[in-house]
C-alpha positions in Angstrom: 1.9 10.2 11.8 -1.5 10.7 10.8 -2.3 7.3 9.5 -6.1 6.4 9.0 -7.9 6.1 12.3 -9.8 3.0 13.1 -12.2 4.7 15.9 -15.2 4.9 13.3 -14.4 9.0 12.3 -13.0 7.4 8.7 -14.8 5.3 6.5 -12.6 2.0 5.4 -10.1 1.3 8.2 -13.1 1.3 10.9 -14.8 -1.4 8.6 -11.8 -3.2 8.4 -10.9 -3.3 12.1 -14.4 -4.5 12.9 -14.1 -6.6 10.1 -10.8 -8.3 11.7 -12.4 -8.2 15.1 -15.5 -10.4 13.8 -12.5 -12.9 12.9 -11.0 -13.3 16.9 -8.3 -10.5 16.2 -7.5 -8.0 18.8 -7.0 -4.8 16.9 -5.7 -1.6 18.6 -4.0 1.5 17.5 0.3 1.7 18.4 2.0 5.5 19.1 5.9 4.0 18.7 6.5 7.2 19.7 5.5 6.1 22.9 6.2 2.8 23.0 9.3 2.7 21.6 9.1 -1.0 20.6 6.2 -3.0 19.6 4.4 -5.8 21.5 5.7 -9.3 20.8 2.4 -10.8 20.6 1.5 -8.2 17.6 0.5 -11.1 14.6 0.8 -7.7 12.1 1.5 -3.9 12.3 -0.4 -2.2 10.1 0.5 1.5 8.8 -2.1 2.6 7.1 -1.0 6.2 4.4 0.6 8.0 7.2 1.1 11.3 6.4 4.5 12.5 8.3 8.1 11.0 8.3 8.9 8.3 11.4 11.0 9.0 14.2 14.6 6.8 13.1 13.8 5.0 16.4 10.6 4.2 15.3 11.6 2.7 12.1 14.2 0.9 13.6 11.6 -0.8 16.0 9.7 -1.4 12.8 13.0 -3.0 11.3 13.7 -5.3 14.4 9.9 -6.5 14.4 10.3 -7.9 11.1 13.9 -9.2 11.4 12.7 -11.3 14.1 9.9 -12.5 12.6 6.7 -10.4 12.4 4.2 -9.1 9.6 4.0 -5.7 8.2 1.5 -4.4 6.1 2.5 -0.6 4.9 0.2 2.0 2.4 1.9 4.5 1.6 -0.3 7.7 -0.2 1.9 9.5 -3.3 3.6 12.7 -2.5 4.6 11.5 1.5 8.1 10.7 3.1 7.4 8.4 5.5 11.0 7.0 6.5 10.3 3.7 5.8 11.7 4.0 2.1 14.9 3.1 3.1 13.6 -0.3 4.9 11.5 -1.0 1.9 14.4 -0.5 -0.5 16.4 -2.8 1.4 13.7 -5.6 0.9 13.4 -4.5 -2.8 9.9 -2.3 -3.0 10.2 1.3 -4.3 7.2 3.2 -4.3 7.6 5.4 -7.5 7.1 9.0 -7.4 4.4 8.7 -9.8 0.5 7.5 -9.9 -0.8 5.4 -12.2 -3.4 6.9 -15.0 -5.9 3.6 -15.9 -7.6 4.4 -19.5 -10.0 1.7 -19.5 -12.6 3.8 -18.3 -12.9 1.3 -15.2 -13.0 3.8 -12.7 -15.5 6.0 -14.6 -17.5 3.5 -14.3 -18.2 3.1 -10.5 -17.9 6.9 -10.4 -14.1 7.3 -9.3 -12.1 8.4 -12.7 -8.7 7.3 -14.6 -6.6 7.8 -11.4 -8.5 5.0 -9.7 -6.8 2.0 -11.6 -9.0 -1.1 -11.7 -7.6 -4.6 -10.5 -8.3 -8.1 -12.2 -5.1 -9.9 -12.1 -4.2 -11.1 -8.8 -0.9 -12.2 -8.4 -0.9 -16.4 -7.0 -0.5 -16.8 -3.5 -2.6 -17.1 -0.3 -3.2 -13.5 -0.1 -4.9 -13.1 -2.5 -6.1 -16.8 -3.7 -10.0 -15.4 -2.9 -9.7 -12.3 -4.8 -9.4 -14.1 -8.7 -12.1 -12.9 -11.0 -12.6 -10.5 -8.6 -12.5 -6.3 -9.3 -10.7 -4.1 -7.0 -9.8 0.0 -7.5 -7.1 2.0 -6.1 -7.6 5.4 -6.2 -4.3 7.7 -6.2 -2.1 4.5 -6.1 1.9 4.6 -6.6 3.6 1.7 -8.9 6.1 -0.3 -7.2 9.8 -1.2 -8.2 10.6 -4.4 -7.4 13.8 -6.1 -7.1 15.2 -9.5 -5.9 17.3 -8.9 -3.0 19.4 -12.2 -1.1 17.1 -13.8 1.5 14.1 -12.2 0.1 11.3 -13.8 -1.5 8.9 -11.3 -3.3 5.5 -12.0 -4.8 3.8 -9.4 -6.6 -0.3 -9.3 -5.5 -1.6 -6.2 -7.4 -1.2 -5.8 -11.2 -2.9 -2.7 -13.6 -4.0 -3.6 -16.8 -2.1 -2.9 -20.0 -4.4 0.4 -20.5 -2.8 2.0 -17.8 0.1 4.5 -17.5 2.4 6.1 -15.0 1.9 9.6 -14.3 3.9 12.3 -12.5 2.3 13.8 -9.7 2.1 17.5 -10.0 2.3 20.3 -7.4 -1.0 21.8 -6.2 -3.7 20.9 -4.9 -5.9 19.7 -8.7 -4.6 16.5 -10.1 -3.9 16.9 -13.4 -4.4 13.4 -15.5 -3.3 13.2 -18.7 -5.8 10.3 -20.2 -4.1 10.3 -24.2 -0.4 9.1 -22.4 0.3 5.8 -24.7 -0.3 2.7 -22.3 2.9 1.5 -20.6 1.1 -1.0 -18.3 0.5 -3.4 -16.4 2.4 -1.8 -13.4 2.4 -3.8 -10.1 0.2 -2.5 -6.9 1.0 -4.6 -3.7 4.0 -7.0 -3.2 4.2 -9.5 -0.5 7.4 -10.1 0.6 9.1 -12.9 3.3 
């Protein structure tokens, strides 16, 4: 679906695979489409910003993974359909159609601009227990909706700071960021959900 390759031709997933792989973890790409389920001793799928929508069966061997017990870990890029909204809206995440604009002038900073929100608020649990006082960007990155759904227990990990803004995304291939948009902030990032 055009996700990030992990074979070393992309920067950032490679260093991540080798990354996990220095840790004991087996890490190996997955076609569903020619699978058509995924291996029980997966500890996590990753989909890392696929590009094109999934295959119905493919989510629904994404929805039966997690149902009987496995980890997903899905980032999803602004302006794609991936098929996985529904499964996500059932769980209570909804990717917004927007991007978030960060005014600080954190992302100038390290060279990335306003649509590369910077991180300091972490939200508490073991994900992310490592990462406080820590500074993380996120270029292009879509707010999340989320909602309490029965049998679902969601923790928000990611949070903006107040000087940031939701944008809409605009058609074309420029991004067009409007940086004098009054604050609206903080906006949430990454949820981890069980």
């Amino acid at each position: 679906h055009g996700e990030y390759v992990i074979d070393g031709s992309q920067a950032g997933f490679f260093q991540a695979a080798n990354r996990l792989q220095d840790e004991n973890f087996t890490v190996a790409p997955l076609n569903l489409a020619d699978t058509g389920t995924i291996p029980p001793d997966a500890d996590v799928v990753i989909i890392g910003g696929p590009q094109q929508e999934f295959f119905e069966n493919e989510v629904i061997a994404i929805r039966d993974y997690v149902e009987s017990g496995g980890s997903l870990f899905v980032l999803i890029d602004p302006q794609v359909e991936t098929g996985l909204e529904v499964l996500m809206s059932q769980w209570g995440v909804v990717p917004e159609k927007t991007i978030v604009i960060d005014t600080s002038a954190g992302g100038q900073q390290v060279g990335l601009g306003p649509a590369a929100p910077l991180v300091t608020d972490y939200g508490d649990h073991p994900i992310t227990e490592a990462f406080n006082g820590g500074r993380s960007f996120f270029p292009v990155a879509r707010p999340l909706q989320i909602r309490e759904v029965t049998n679902v227990e969601e923790a928000p990990l990611l949070f903006t700071n107040q000087n940031s803004h939701a944008q809409p995304i605009t058609e074309g291939d420029e991004l067009e960021v409007d940086t004098d948009k009054t604050p609206e902030g903080p906006f949430a990032l990454g949820v981890a959900l069980s």
